[in-house]
C-alpha positions in Angstrom: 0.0 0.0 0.0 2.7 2.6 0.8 4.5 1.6 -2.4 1.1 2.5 -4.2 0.7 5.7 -2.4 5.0 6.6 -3.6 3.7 5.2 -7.2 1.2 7.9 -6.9 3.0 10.7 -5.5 5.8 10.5 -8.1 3.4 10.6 -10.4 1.4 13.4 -9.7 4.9 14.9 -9.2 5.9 13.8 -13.0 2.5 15.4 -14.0 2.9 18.9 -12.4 6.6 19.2 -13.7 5.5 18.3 -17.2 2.5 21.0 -16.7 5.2 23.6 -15.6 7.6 23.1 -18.4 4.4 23.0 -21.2 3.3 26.7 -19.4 7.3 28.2 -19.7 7.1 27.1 -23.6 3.8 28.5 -24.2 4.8 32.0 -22.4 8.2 31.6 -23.9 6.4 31.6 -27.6 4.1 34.4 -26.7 7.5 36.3 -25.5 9.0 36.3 -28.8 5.6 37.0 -30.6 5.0 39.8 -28.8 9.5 40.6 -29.6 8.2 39.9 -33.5 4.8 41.9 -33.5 7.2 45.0 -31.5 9.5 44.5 -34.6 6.9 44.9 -37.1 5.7 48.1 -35.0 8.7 49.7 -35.3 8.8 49.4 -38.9 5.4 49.9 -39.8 4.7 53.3 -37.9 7.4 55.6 -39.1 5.9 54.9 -42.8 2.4 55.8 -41.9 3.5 58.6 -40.4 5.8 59.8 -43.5 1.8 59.5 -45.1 0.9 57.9 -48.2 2.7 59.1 -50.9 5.9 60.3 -49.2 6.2 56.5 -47.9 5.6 55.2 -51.2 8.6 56.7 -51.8 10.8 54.8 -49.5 9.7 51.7 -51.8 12.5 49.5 -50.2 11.7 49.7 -47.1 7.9 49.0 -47.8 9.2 45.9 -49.7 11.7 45.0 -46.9 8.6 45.0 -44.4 6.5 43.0 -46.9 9.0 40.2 -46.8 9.3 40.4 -43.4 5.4 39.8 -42.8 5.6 37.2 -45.5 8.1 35.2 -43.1 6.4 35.7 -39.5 3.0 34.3 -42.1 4.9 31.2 -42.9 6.4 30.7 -39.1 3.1 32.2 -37.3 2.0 31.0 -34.0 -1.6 29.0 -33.7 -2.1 31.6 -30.8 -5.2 33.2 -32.4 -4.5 36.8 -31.0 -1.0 36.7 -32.8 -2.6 35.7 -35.7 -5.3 38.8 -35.8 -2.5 41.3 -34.8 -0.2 40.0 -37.7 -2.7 40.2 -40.1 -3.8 43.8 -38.8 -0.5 44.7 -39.5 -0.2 42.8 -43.0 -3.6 45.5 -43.6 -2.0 48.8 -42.6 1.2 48.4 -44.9 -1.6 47.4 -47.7 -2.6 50.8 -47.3 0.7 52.1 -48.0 0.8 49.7 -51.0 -2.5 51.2 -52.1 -4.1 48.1 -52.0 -7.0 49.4 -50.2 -9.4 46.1 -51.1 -6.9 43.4 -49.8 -6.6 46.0 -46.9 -10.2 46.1 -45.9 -10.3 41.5 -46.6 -7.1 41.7 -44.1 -9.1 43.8 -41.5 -12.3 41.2 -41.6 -9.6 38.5 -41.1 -8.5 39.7 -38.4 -11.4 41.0 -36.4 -13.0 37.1 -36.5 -9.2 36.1 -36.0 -8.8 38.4 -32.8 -11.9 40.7 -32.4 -10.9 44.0 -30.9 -7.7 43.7 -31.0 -5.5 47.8 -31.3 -3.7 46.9 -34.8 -7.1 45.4 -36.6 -9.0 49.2 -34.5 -6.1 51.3 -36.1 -6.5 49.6 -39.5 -10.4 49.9 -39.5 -10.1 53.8 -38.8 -7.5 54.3 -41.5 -9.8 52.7 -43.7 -12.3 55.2 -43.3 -11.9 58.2 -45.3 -14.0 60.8 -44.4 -12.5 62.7 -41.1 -15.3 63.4 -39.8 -16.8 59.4 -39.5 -12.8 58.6 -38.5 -12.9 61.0 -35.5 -16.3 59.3 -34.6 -14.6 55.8 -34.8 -11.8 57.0 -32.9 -14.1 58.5 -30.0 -16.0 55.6 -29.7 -13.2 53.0 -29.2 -11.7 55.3 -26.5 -15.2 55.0 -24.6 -14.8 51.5 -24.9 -10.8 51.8 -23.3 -11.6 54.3 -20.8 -14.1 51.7 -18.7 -10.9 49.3 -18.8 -8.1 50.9 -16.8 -4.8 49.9 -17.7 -6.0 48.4 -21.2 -4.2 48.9 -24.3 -4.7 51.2 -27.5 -4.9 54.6 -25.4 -2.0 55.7 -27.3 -2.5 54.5 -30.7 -6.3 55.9 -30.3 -4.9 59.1 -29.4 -2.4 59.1 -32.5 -5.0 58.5 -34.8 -7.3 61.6 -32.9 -4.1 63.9 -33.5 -3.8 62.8 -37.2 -7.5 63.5 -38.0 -8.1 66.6 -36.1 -4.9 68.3 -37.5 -7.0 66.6 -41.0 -9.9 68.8 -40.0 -7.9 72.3 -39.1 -8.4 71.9 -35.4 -5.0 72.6 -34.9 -5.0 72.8 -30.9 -7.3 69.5 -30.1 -4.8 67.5 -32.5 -1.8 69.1 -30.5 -3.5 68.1 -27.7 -4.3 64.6 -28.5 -0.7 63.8 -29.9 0.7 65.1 -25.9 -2.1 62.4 -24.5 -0.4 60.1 -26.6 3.3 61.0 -25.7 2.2 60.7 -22.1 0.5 56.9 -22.2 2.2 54.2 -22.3 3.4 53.8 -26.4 6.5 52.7 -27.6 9.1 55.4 -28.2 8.8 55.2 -32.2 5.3 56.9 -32.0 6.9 59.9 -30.3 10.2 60.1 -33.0 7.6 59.9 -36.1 4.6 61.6 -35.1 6.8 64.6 -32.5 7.0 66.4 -35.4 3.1 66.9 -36.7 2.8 67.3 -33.0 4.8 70.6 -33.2 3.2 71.6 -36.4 -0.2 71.6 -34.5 1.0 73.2 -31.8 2.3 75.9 -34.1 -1.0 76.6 -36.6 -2.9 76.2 -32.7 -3.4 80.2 -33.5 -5.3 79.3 -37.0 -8.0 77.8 -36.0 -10.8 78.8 -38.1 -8.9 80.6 -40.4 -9.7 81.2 -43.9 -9.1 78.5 -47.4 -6.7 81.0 -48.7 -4.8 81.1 -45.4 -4.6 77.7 -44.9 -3.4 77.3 -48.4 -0.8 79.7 -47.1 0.0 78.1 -43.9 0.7 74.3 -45.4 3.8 75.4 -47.1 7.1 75.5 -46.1 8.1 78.7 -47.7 6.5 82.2 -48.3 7.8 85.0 -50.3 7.2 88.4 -50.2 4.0 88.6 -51.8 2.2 85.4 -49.8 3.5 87.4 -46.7 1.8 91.1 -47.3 -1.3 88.7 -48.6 -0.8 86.7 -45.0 -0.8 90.1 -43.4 -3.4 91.9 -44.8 -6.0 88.7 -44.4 -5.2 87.6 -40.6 -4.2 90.9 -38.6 -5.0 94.8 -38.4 -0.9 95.3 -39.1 -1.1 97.5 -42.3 -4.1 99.7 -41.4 -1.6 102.4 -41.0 -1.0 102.3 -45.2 -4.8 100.9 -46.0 -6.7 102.6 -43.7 -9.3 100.2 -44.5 -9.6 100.5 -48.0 -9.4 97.4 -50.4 -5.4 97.8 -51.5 -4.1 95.4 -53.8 -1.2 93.2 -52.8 0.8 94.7 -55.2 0.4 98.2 -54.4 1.0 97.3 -50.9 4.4 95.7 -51.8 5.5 98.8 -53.3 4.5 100.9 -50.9 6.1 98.9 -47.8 9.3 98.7 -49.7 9.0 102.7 -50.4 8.9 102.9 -46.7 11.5 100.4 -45.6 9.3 97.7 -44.4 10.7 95.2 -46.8 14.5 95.4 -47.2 16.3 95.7 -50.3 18.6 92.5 -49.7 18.3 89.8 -46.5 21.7 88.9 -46.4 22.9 90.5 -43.4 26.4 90.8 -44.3 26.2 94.2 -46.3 27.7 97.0 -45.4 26.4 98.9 -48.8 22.3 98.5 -49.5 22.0 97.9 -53.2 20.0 99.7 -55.6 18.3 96.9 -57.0 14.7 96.7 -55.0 13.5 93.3 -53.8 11.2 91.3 -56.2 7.6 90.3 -54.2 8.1 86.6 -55.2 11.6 86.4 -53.5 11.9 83.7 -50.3 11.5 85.3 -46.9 14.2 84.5 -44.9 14.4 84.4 -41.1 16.6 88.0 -41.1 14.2 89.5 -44.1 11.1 88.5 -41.4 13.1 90.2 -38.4 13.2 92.8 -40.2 9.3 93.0 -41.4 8.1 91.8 -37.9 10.1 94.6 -36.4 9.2 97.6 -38.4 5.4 96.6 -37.5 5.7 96.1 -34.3 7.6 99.6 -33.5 4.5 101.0 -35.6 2.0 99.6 -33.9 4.5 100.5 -30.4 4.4 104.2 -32.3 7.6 104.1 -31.4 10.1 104.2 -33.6 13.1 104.3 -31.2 13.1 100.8 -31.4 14.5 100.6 -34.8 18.0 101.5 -33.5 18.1 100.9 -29.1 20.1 98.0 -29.5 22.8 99.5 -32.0 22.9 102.1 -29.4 23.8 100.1 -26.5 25.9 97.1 -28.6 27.0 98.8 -31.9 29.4 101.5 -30.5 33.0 101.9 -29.7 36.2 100.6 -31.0 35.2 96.8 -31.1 31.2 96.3 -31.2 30.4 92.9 -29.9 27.0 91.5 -30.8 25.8 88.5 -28.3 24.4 87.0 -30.9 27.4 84.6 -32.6 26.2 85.1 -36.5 25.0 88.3 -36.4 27.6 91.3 -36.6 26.6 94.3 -34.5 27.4 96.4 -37.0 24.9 95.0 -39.5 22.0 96.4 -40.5 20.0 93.6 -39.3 20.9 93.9 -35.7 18.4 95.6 -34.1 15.1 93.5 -36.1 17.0 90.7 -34.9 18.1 90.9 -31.4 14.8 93.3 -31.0 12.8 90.3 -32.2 15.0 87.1 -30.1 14.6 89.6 -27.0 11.0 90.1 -27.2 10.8 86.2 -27.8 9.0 86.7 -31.3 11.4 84.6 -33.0 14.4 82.0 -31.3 18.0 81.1 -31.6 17.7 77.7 -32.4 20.7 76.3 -31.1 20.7 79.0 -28.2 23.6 81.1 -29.8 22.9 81.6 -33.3 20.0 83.6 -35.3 20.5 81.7 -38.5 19.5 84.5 -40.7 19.8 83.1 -43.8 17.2 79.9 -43.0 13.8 80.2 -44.6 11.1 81.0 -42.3 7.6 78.9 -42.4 3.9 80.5 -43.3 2.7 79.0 -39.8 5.3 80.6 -37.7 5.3 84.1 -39.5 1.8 84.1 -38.6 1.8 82.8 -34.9 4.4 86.2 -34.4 2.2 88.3 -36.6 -1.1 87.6 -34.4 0.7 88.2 -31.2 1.6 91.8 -32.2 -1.9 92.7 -33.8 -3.2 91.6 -29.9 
């Protein structure tokens, strides 16, 4: 009888340890899943974020991703939610492809593979084209996360809420969507490729509303001259003082602020000698020709023209001026716009010692600076 009872006991021993041993394989696949699906993730999102056409550009690396989903196919665990994230995935670079049929089979496949699962929610909102129904998609599966504390997709929701509502011109909500997003709990890649539209947001934030021509405007990367006065004349007060509020042309109004030394005749602000040559109104603004602009209106709507020379005054005199600004000489002509301008915090040295004058300035951020002097 005891021998049975041993018999038994050894057994039941035998039993658990094989149990054990079957659980640490089974976690140990869904380990390196999970390492594979991560993978995938990391190579996936920076495309969709590039958007449509600039990743269908980067045809290698859509190729090099399709191979690579090809392979985890081929080797794919049985474990059903695997299987519905993969193909999820497999959908959202068909979209990239422009495949959106075989995109919208994949996402069918993998909701009855996996229902609910983030990848297959992602791929059913990108799906959807008009902004409007997206954003409703969107809202509605972040009801459904918020009653589960501590579930998954909060991140990716909030992604796709950025993406849409900087779609729709509602350039604050998306910045503030994209920071919700930072904040949860998303793998770091989200934050390198989306940071940027983030900051673009957070930058038109002050357009909200604004007009088709403005926005036009505003989703460049350059301006010139003539785009500016236009920018000007349609978002601010700023050039009452010429208009006074008569319907000016743009061209007339070029002239005139060049007559009166609004617009200089060169941006490079290593002259000594202004040329005779007057600027042309299709000519790139650069970041010293805006200091210049921004700082001429804002000493006329100051009245007070002072400005145009205090910090010449205090920096540019004596045997050796000194400017604190590392490329821009004290003596140049630029110097006061400039430091007037990094002072006052309109504009920034992007590297905390230089002005880089001769860097193109954007629509959006001529504007933001604009706005805060018509207030």
């Amino acid at each position: 009888m005891k021998k049975f009872i041993l018999f038994l006991f050894l057994l039941a021993a035998i039993f658990s340890s094989c149990t054990t041993i079957r659980d640490i394989i089974v976690e140990e696949n869904k380990s390196q899943s999970n390492i594979n699906l991560s993978v995938l993730e990391t190579a996936v999102v920076p495309l969709e974020a590039a958007g449509g056409n600039e990743a269908r550009k980067r045809q290698n690396d859509i190729t090099a991703v399709r191979r690579t989903i090809t392979a985890m196919e081929k080797e794919a665990s049985a474990e059903a939610d695997y299987k519905g994230k993969l193909t999820a995935w497999s959908g959202r670079l068909a979209i990239l492809e422009g495949r959106y049929s075989d995109a919208q089979r994949l996402y069918r496949q993998s909701n009855s593979e996996s229902p609910g699962n983030i990848p297959a929610v992602i791929l059913n909102i990108r799906l959807e084209g008009d902004p409007s129904k997206r954003l409703e998609i969107i809202e509605r599966e972040l009801a459904v996360i918020r009653q589960r504390p501590g579930a998954d997709g909060l991140g990716e929701l909030n992604i796709e809420k950025g993406r849409t509502l900087f779609e729709m011109n509602r350039f604050s909500e998306s910045a503030g969507a994209f920071d919700t997003a930072f904040s949860s709990r998303l793998d770091k890649i989200y934050r390198e490729s989306y940071e940027s539209s983030r900051n673009r947001a957070w930058e038109l934030r002050n357009t909200d509303g604004a007009g088709a021509g403005t926005m036009n405007l505003l989703s460049r990367e350059r301006i010139n001259w003539s785009e500016c006065i236009t920018l000007v004349k349609n978002e601010t007060q700023l050039l009452r003082f010429i208009t006074g509020g008569r319907n000016i042309s743009d061209t007339e109004l070029f002239n005139r602020l060049v007559e009166r030394a609004f617009i200089p005749y060169t941006q490079d602000i290593t002259i000594s000698n202004w040329p005779n040559a007057k600027p042309k109104a299709d000519e790139v603004v650069t970041r010293s020709g805006a200091a210049w602009f921004i700082w001429r209106l804002y000493a006329e709507a100051r009245g007070d023209r002072a400005l145009l020379t205090r910090y010449s005054a205090r920096y540019a005199t004596g045997a050796n001026p000194r400017s604190p600004i590392a490329d821009v000489p004290a003596l140049s002509p630029f110097f006061d716009s400039i430091l007037g301008c990094v002072e006052t915090e309109f504009m920034s040295l992007p590297d905390s010692r230089n002005f880089r004058p001769s860097q193109i300035i954007r629509a959006a951020e001529l504007l933001t600076i604009l706005k805060r002097i018509d207030n």
